[in-house]
PQR file of N, CA, C, O and H, with PARSE charges and radii, in Angstrom:
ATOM      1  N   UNK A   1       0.818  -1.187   0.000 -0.4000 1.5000
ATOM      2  CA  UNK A   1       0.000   0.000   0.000 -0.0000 2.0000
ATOM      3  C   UNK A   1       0.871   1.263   0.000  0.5500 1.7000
ATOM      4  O   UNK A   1       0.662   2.194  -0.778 -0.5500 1.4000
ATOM      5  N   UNK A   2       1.933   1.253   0.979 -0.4000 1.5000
ATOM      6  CA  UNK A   2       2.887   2.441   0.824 -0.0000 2.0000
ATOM      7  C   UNK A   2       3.433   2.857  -0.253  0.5500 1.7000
ATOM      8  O   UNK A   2       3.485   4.028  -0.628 -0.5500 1.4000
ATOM      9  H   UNK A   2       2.103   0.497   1.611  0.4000 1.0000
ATOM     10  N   UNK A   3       4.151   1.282  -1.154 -0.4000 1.5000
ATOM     11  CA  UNK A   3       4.341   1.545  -2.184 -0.0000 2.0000
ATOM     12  C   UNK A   3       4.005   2.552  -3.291  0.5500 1.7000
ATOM     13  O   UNK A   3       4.592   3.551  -3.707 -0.5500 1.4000
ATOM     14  H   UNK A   3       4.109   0.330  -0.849  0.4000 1.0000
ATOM     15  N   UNK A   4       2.548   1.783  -3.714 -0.4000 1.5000
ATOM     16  CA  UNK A   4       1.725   2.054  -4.324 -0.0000 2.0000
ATOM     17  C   UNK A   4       1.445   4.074  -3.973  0.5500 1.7000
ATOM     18  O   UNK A   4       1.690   4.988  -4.761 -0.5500 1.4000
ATOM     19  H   UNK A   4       2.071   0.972  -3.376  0.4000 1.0000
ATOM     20  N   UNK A   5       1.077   4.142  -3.045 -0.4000 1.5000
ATOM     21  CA  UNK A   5       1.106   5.624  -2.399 -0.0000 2.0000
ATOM     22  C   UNK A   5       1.877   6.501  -2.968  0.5500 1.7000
ATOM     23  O   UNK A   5       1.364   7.496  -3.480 -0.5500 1.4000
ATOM     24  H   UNK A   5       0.878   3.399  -2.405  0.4000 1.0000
ATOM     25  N   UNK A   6       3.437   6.281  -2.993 -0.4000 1.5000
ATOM     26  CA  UNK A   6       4.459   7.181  -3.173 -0.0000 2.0000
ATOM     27  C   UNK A   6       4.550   6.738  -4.750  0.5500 1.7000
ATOM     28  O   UNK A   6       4.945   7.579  -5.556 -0.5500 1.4000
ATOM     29  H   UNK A   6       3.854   5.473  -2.577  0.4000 1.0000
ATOM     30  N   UNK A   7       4.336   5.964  -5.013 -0.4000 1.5000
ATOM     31  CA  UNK A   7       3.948   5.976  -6.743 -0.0000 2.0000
ATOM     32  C   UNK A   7       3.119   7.359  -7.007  0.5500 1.7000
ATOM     33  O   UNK A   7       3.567   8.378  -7.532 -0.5500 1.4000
ATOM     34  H   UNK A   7       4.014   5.280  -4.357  0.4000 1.0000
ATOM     35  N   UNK A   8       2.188   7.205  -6.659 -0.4000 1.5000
ATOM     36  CA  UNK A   8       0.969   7.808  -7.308 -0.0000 2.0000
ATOM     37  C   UNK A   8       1.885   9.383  -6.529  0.5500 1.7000
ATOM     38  O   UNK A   8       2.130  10.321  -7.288 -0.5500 1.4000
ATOM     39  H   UNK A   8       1.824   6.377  -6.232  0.4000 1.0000
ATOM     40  N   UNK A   9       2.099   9.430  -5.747 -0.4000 1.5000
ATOM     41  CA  UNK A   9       2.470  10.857  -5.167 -0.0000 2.0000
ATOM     42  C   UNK A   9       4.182  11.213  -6.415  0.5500 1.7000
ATOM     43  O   UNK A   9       4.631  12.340  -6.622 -0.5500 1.4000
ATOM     44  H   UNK A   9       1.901   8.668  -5.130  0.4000 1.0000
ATOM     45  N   UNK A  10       4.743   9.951  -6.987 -0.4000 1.5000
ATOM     46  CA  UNK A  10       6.132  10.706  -7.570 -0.0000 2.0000
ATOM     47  C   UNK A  10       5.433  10.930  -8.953  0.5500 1.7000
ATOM     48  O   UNK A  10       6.308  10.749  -9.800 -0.5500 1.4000
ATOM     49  H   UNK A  10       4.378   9.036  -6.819  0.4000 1.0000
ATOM     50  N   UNK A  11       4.479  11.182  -9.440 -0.4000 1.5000
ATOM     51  CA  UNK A  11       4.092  11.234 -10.731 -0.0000 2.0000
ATOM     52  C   UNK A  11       3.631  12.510 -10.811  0.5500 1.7000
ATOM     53  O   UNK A  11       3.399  12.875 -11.963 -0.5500 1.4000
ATOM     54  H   UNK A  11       3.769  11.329  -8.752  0.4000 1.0000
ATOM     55  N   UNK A  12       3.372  13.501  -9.737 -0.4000 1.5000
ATOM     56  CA  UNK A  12       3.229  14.895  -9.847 -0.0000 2.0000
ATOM     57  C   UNK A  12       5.407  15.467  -9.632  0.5500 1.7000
ATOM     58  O   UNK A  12       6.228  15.407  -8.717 -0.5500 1.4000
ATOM     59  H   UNK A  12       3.560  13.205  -8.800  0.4000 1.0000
ATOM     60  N   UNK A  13       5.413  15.932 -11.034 -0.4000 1.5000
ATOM     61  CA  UNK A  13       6.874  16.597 -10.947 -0.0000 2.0000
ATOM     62  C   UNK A  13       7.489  16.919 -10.046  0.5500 1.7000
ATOM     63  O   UNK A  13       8.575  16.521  -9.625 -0.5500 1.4000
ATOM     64  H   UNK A  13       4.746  15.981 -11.778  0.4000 1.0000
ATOM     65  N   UNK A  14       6.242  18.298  -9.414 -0.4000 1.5000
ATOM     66  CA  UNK A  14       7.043  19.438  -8.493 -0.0000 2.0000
ATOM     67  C   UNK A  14       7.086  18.294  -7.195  0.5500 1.7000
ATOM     68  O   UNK A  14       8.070  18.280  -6.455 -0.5500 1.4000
ATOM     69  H   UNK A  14       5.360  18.621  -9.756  0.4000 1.0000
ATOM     70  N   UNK A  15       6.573  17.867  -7.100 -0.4000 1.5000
ATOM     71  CA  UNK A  15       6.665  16.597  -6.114 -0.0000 2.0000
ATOM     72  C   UNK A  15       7.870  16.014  -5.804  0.5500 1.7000
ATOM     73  O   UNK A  15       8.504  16.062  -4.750 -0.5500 1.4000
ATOM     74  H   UNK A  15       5.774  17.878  -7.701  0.4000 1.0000
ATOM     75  N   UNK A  16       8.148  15.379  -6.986 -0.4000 1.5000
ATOM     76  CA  UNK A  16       9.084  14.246  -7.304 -0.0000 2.0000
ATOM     77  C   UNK A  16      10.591  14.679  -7.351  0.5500 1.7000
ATOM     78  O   UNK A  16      11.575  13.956  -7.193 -0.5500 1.4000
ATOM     79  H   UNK A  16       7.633  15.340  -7.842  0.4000 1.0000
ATOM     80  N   UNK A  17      10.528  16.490  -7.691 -0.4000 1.5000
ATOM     81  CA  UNK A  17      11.644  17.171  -7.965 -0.0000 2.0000
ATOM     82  C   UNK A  17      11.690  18.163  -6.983  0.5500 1.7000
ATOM     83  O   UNK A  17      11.061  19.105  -7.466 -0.5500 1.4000
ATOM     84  H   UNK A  17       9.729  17.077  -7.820  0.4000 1.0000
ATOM     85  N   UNK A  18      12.117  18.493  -5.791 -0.4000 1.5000
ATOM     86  CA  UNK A  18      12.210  19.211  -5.303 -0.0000 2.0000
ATOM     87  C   UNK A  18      12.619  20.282  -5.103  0.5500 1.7000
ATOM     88  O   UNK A  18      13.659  20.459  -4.469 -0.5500 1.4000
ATOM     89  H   UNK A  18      12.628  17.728  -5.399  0.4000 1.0000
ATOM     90  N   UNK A  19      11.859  21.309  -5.625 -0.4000 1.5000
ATOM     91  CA  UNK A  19      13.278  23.218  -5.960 -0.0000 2.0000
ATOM     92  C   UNK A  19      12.522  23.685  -5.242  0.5500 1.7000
ATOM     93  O   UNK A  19      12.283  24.760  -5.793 -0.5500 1.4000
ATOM     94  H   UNK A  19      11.014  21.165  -6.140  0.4000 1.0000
ATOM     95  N   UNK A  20      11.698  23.632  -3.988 -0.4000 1.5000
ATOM     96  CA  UNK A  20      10.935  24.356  -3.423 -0.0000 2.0000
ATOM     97  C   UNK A  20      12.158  24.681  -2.332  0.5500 1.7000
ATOM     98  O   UNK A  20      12.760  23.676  -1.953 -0.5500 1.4000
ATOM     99  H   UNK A  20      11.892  22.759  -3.540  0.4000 1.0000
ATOM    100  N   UNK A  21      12.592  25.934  -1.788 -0.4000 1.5000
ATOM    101  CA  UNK A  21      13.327  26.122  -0.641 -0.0000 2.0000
ATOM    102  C   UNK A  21      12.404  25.532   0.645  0.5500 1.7000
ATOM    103  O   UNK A  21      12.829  24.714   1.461 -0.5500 1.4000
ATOM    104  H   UNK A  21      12.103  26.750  -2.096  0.4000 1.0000
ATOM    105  N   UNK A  22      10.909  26.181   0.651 -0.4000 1.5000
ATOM    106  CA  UNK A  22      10.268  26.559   1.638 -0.0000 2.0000
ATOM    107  C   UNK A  22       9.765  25.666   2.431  0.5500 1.7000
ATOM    108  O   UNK A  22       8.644  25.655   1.924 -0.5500 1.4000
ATOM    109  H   UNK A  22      10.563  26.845  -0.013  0.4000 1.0000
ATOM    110  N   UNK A  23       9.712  25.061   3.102 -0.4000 1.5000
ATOM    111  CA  UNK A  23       9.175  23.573   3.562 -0.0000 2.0000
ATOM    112  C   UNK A  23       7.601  24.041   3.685  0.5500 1.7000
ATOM    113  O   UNK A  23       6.867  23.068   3.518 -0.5500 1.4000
ATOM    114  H   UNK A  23      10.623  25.070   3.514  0.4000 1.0000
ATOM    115  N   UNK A  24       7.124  24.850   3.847 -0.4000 1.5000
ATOM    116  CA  UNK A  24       5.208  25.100   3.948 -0.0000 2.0000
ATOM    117  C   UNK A  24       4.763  24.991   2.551  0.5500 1.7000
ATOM    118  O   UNK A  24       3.726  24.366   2.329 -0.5500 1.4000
ATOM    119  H   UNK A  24       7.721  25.641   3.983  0.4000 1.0000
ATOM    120  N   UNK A  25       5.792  25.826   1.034 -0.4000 1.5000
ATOM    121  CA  UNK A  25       5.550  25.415   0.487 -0.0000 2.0000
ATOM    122  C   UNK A  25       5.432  24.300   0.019  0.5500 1.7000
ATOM    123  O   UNK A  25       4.367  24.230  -0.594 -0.5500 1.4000
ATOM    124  H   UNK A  25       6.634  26.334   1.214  0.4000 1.0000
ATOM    125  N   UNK A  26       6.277  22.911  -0.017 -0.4000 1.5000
ATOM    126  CA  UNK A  26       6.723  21.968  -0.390 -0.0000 2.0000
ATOM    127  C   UNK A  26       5.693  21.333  -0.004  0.5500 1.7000
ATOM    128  O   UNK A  26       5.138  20.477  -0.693 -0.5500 1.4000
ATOM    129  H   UNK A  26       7.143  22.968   0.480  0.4000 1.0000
ATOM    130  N   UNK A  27       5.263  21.744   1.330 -0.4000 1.5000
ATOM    131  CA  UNK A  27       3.696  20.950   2.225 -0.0000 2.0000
ATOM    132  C   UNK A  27       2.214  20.955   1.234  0.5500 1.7000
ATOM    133  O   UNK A  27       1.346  20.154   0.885 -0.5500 1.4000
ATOM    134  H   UNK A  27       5.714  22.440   1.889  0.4000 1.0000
ATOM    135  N   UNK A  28       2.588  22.507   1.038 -0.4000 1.5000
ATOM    136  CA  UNK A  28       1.123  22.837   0.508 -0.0000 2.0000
ATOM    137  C   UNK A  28       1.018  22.082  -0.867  0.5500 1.7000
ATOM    138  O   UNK A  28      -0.120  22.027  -1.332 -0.5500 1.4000
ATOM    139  H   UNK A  28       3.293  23.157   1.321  0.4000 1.0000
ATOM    140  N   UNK A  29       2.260  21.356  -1.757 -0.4000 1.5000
ATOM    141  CA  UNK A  29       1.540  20.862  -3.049 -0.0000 2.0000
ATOM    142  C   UNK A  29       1.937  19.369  -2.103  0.5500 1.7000
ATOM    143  O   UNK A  29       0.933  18.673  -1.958 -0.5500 1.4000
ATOM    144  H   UNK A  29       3.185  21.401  -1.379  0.4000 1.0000
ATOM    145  N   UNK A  30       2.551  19.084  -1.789 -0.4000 1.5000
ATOM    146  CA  UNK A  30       2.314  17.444  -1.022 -0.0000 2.0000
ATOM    147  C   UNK A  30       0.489  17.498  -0.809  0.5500 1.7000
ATOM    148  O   UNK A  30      -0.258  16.658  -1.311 -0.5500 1.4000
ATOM    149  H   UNK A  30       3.368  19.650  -1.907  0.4000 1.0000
ATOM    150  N   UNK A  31       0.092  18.500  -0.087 -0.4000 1.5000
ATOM    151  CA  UNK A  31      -1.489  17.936   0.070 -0.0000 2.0000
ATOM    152  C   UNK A  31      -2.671  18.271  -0.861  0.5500 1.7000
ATOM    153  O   UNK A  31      -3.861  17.986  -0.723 -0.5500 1.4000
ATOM    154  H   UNK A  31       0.700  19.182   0.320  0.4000 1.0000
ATOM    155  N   UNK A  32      -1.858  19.149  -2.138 -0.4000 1.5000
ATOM    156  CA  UNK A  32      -2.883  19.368  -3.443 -0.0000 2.0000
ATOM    157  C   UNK A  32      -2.601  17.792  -4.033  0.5500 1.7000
ATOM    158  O   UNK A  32      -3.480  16.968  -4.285 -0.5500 1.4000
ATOM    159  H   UNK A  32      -0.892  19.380  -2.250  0.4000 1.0000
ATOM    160  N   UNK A  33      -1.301  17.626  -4.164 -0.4000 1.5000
ATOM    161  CA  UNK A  33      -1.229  15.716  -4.900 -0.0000 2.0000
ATOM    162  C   UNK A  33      -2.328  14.766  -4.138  0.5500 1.7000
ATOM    163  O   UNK A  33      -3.240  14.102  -4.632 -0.5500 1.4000
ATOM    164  H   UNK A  33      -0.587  18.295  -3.958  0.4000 1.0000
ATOM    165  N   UNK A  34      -1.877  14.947  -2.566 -0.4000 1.5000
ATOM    166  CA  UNK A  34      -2.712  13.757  -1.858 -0.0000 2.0000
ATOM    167  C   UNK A  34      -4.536  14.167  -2.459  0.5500 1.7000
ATOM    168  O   UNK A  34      -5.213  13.210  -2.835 -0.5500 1.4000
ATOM    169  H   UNK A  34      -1.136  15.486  -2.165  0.4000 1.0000
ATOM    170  N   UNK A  35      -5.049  15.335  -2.482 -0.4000 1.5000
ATOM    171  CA  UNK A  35      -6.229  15.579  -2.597 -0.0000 2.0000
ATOM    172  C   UNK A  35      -6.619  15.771  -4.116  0.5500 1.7000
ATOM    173  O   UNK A  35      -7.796  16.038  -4.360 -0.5500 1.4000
ATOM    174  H   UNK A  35      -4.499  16.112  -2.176  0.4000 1.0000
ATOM    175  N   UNK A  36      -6.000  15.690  -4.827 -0.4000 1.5000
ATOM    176  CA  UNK A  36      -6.212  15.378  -6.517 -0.0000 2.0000
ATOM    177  C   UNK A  36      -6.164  13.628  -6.679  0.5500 1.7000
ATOM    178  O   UNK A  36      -6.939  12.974  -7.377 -0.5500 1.4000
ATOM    179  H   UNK A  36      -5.044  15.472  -4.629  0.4000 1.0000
ATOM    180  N   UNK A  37      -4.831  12.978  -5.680 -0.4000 1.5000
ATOM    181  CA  UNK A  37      -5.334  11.836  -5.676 -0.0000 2.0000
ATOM    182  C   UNK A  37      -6.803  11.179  -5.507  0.5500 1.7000
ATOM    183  O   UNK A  37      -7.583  10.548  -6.219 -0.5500 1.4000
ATOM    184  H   UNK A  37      -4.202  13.509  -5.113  0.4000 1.0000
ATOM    185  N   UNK A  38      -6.750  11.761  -3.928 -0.4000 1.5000
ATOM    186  CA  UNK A  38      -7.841  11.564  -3.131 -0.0000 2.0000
ATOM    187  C   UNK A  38      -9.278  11.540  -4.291  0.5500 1.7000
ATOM    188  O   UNK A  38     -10.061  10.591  -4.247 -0.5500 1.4000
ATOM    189  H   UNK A  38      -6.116  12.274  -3.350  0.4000 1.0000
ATOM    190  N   UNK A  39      -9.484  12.748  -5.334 -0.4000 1.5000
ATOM    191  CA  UNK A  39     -10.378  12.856  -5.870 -0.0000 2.0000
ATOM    192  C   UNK A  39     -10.860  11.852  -7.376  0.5500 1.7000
ATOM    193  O   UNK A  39     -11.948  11.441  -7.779 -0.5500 1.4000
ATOM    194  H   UNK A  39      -8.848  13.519  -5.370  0.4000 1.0000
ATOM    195  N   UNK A  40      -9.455  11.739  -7.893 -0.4000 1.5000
ATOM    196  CA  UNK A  40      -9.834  11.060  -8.595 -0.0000 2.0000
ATOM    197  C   UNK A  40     -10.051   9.755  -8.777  0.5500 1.7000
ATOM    198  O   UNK A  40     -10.527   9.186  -9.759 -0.5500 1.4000
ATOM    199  H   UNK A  40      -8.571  12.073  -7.566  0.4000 1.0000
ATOM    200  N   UNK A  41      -9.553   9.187  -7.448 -0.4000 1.5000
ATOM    201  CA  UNK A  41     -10.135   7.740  -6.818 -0.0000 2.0000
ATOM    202  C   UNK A  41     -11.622   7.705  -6.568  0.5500 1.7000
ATOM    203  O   UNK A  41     -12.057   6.728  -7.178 -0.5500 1.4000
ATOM    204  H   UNK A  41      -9.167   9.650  -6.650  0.4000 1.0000
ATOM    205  N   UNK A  42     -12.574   8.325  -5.954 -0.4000 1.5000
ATOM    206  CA  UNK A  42     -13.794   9.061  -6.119 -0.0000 2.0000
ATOM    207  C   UNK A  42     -14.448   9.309  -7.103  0.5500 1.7000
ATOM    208  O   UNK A  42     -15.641   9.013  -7.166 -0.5500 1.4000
ATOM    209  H   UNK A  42     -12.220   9.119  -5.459  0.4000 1.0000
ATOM    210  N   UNK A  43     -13.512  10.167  -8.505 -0.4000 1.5000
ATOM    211  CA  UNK A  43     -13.964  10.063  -9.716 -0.0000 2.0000
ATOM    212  C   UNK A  43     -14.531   8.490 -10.159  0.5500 1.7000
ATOM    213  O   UNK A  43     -15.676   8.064 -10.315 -0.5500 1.4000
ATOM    214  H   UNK A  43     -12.543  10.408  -8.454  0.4000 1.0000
ATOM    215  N   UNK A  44     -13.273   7.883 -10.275 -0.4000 1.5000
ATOM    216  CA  UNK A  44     -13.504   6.315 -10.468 -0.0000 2.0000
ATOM    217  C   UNK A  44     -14.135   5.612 -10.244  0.5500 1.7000
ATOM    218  O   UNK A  44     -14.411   4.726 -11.052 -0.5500 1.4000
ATOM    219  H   UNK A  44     -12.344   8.229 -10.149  0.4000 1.0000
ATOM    220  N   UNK A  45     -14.782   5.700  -8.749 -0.4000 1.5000
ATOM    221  CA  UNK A  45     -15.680   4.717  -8.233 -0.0000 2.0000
ATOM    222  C   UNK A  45     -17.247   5.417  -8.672  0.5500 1.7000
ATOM    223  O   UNK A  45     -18.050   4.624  -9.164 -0.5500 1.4000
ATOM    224  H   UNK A  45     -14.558   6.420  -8.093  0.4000 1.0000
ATOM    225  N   UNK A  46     -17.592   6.550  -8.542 -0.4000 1.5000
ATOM    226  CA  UNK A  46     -18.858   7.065  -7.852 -0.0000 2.0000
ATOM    227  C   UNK A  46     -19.272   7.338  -9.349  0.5500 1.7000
ATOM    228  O   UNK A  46     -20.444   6.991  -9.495 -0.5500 1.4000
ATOM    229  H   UNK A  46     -16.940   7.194  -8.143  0.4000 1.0000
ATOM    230  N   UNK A  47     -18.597   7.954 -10.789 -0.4000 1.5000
ATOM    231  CA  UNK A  47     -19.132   8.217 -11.902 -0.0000 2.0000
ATOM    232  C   UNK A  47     -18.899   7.514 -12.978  0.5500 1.7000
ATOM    233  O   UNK A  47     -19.446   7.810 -14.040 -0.5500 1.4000
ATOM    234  H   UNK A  47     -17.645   8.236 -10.671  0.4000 1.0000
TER
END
């Protein structure tokens, strides 16, 4: 499952590549990936 996780999380760039100095920034797209994940798992099932 972890695996799988950090898959789906290294497939967003700014993610995967880190040039962010800011660590709040770096936070704030870590939890736009988790919640674009989050959504389109949702997409999948519900439509």
């Amino acid at each position: 499952m972890v695996e799988r996780t950090l898959a789906w999380l290294a497939r967003f760039r700014r993610i995967a590549v880190r040039s962010e100095r800011r660590a709040d920034i770096f936070t704030a797209f870590h939890h736009i990936a988790a919640g674009l994940i989050c959504w389109r798992f949702v997409q999948k099932w519900f439509w």
